[in-house]
VOVEX-632705 format. One line per field, with one value per residue (C-alpha): residue number from 1; x, y, z; residue in one letter. Coordinates in nm, 2 decimals. Example, Ala and Ser with C-alpha at 12.3 -4.5 7.8 and 13.67 -1.06 7.14 Angstrom:
<setors>
bamar <- (1	2)
px <- (1.23	1.37)
py <- (-0.45	-0.11)
pz <- (0.78	0.71)
vomar <- (a	s)
</setors>
This chain:
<setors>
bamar <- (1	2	3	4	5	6	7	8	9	10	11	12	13	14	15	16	17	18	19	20	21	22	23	24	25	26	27	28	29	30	31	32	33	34	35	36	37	38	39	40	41	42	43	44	45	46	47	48	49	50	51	52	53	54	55	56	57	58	59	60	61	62	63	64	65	66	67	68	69	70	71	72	73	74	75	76	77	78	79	80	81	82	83	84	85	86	87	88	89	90	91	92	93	94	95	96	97	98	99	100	101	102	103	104	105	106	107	108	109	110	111	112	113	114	115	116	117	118	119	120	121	122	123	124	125	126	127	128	129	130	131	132	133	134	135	136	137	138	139	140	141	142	143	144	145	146	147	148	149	150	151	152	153	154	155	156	157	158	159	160	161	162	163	164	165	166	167	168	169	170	171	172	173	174	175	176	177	178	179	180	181	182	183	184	185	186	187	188	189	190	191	192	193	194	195	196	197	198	199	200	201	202	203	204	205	206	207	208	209	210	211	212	213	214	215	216	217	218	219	220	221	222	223	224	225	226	227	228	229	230	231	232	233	234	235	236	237	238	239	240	241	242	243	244	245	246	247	248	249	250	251	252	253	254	255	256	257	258	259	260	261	262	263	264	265	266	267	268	269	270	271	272	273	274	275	276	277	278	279	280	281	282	283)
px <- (1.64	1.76	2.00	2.12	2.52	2.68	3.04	3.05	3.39	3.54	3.73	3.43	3.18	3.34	3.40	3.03	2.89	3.01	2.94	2.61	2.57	2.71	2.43	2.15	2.09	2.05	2.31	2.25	2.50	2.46	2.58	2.51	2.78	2.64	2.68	2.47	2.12	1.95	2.12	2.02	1.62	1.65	1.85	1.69	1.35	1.44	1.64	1.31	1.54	1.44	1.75	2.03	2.43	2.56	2.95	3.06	3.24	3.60	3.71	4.14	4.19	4.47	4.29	4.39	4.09	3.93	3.56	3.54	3.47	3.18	3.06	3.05	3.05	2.73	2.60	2.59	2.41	2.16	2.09	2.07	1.84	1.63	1.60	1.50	1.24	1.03	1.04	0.68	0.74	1.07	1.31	1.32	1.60	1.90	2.21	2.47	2.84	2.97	3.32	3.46	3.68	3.39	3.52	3.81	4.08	3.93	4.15	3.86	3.81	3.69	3.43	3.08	2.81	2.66	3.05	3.02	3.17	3.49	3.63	3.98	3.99	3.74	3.70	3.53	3.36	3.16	3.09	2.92	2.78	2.66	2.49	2.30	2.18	2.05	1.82	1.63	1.52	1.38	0.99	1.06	1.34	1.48	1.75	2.06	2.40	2.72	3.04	3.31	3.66	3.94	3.95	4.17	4.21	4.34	4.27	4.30	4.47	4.82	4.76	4.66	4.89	4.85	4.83	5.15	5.34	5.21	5.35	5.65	5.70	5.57	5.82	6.12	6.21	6.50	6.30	5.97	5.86	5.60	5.42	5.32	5.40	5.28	4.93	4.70	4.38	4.16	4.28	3.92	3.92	3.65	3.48	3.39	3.30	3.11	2.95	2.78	2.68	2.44	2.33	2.26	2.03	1.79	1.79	1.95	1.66	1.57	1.74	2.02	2.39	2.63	2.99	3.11	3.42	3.59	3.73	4.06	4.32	4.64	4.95	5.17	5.46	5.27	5.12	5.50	5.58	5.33	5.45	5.82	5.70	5.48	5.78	6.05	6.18	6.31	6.28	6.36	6.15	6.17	5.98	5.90	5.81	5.58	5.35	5.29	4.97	4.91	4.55	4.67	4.38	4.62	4.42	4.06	3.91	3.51	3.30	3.09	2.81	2.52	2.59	2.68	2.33	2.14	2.31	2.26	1.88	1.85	2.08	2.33	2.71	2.96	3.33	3.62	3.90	4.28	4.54	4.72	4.48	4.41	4.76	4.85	4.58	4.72	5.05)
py <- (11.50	11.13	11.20	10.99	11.05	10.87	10.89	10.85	10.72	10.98	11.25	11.51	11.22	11.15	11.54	11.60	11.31	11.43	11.77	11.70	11.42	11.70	11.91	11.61	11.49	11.10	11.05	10.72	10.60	10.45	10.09	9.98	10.05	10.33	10.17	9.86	10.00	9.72	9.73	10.10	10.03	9.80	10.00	10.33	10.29	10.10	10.44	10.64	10.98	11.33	11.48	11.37	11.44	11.31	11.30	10.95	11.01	10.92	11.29	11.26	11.42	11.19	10.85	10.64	10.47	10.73	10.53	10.50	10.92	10.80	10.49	10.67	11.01	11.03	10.67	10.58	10.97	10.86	10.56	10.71	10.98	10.72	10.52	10.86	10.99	10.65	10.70	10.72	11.04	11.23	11.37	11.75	11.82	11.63	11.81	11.72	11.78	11.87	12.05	12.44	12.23	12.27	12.62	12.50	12.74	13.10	13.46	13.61	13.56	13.53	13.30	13.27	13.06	13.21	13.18	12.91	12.54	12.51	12.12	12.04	11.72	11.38	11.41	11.76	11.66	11.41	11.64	11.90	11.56	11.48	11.81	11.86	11.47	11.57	11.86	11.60	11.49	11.83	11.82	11.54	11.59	11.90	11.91	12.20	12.20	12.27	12.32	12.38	12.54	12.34	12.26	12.04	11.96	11.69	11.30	11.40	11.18	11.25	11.19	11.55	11.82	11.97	11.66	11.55	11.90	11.85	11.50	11.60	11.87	11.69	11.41	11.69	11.57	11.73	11.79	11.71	11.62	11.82	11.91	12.24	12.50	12.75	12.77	12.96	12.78	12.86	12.60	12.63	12.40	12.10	12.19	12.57	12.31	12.08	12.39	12.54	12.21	12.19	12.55	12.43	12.16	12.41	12.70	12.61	12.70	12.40	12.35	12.62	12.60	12.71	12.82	12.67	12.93	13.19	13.43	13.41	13.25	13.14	13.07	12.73	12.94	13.12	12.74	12.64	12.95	12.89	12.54	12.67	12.93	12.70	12.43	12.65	12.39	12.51	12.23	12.20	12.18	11.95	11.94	11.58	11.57	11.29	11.48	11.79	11.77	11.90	12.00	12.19	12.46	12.73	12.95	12.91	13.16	13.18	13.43	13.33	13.63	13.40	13.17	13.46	13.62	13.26	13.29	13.65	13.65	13.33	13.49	13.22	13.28	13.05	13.03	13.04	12.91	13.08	12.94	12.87	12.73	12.48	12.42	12.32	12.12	11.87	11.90)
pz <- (10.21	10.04	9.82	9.56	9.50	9.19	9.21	9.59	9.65	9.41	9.51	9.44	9.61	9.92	10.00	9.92	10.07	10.44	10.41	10.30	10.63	10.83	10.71	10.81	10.50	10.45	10.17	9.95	9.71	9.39	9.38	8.99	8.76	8.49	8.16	8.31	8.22	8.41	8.71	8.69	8.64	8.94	9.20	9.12	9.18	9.51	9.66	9.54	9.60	9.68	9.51	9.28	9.23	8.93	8.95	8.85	8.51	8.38	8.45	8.42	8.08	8.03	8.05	7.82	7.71	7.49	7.46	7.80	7.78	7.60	7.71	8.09	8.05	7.79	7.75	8.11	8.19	7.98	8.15	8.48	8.34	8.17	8.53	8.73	8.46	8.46	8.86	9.03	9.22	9.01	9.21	9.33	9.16	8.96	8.97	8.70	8.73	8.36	8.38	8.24	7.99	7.79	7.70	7.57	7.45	7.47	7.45	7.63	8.02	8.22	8.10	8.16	8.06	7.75	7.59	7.30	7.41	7.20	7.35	7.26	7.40	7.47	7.80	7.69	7.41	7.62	7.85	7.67	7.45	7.83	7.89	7.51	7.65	7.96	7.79	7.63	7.95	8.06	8.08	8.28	8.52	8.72	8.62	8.65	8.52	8.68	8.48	8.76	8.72	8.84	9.18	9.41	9.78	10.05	9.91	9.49	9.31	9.25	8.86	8.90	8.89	9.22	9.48	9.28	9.36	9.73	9.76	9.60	9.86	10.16	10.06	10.03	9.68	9.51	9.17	9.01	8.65	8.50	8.16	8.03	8.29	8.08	8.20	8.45	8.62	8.91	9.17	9.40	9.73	9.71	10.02	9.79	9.54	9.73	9.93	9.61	9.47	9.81	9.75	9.34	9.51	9.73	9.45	9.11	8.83	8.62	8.32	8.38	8.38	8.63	8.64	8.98	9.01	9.21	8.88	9.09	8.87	8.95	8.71	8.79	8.90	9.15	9.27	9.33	9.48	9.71	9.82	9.83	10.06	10.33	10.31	10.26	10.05	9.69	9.42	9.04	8.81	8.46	8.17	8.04	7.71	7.76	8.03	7.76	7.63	7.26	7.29	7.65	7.75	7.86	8.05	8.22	8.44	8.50	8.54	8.86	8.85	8.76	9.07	9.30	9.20	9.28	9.61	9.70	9.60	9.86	10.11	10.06	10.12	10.03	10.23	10.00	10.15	10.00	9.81	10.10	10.29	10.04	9.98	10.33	10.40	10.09	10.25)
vomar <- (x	x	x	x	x	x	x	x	x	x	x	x	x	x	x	x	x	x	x	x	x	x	x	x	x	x	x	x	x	x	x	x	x	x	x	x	x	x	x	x	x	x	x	x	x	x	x	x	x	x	x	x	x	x	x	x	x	x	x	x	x	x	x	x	x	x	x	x	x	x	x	x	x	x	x	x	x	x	x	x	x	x	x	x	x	x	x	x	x	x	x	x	x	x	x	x	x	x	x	x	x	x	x	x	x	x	x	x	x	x	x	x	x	x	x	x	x	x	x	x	x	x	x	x	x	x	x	x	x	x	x	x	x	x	x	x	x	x	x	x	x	x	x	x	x	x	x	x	x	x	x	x	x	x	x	x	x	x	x	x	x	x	x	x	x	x	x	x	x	x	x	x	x	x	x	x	x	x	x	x	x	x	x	x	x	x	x	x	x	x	x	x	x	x	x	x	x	x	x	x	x	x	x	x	x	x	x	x	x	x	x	x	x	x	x	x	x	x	x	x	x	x	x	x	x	x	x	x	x	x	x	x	x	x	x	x	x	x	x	x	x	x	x	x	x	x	x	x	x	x	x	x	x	x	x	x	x	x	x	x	x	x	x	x	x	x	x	x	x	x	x	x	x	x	x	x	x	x	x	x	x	x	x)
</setors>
């Protein structure tokens, strides 16, 4: 199968793009920058692809450039979409990557999809601004949703919380700067991630949305604990003012029954690597 990636030499992008080659696909990535509809209407129709994974966005909550959410995340969707639906032949299936933080803030959890969005913060807003989009396009498009939980592994940036704590540790500091410690997360692997993104191509339904989780969260204590314990390196941690986010989602925990029933009812089962693993394959 050709598939299209967007977002290739992301952190999500690259991860997928192997295991997918690993699995014998022929993996194509997308060249044009998104908010450059022509560039879109030229390359697009050139690839001619049999599938589609949409993760290019401006995804770190913290960017500073607030219209880039926007101009990216929902304008530059659009175009895409627009380029695939005037395709000759459309593809089999476009799979877009939206993100849990569409939840926002929520006292019940886990979470699953029929809870009402509640965004606390752009990058949020123009993802669920993304996904109402992307519905317009659906008597023309296959298109399924996934909304993962947090998730991390080897190559993140360390402008995310967890790469940062493994460099920190690897590198033996004596103390590390942090934000709001009082929140709890799944912290998945991106190989679980990537691995039910394949299994969304070959058997998501048109026009549904997915949790992409494990239900297993973890607080940031017990993510430090874990780092002290493979290193056996204590470390202290600060709170910077500066890193504390007002809008902070505290806690976010899917429910992941609808995508565990897509993969039963195809016989598919997914590896979920632990904590640990994940944890010291960053280190």
């Amino acid at each position: 199968m050709k598939i299209l990636i967007t977002g290739a030499h992301g952190f999500t992008g690259r991860h997928f793009a192997a295991q997918a080659a690993a699995a014998g696909h022929n993996i194509v990535e997308l060249h044009a920058n998104l908010t450059d509809k022509d560039a879109l209407q030229d390359e697009v129709p050139k690839i001619a692809p049999d599938a589609v994974v949409h993760l290019a966005a401006i995804s770190f909550v913290g960017h500073a450039d607030l219209s880039a959410f926007y101009s990216v995340n929902v304008v530059g969707t659009t175009n895409l979409l627009d380029a695939l639906a005037q395709l000759p032949t459309a593809p089999q299936r476009v799979l877009i990557a939206s993100s849990a933080n569409v939840y926002g803030n929520s006292e019940q959890s886990p979470l699953d999809e029929t809870h009402p969005p509640a965004p606390v913060n752009h990058y949020a807003m123009s993802k669920l601004a993304m996904e109402y989009m992307a519905r317009t396009y659906a008597e023309r498009l296959n298109i399924v949703i996934s909304r993962p939980f947090n998730y991390t592994g080897h190559d993140q940036s360390v402008n995310f919380l967890i790469p940062k704590l493994a460099k920190h540790f690897a590198e033996r500091a004596p103390s590390v700067a942090l934000g709001n410690l009082d929140v709890e997360r799944e912290f998945n692997d991106v190989q679980y991630v990537c691995d039910a993104y394949m299994a969304l191509l070959s058997h998501g339904q048109a026009g549904e949305t997915y949790n992409v989780c494990t239900g297993q969260p973890y607080t940031l204590r017990e993510i430090i604990d874990t780092f002290e314990s493979i290193t056996g390196h204590p470390m202290a941690i600060e709170v910077n003012p500066a890193f504390v986010r007002k809008n902070e989602v505290h806690r976010l925990c899917g429910n992941p029954d609808k995508l565990n029933s897509l993969l039963h009812a195809n016989g598919v089962s997914l590896d979920v690597p632990s904590l640990r693993e994940t944890l010291m394959r960053m280190l």
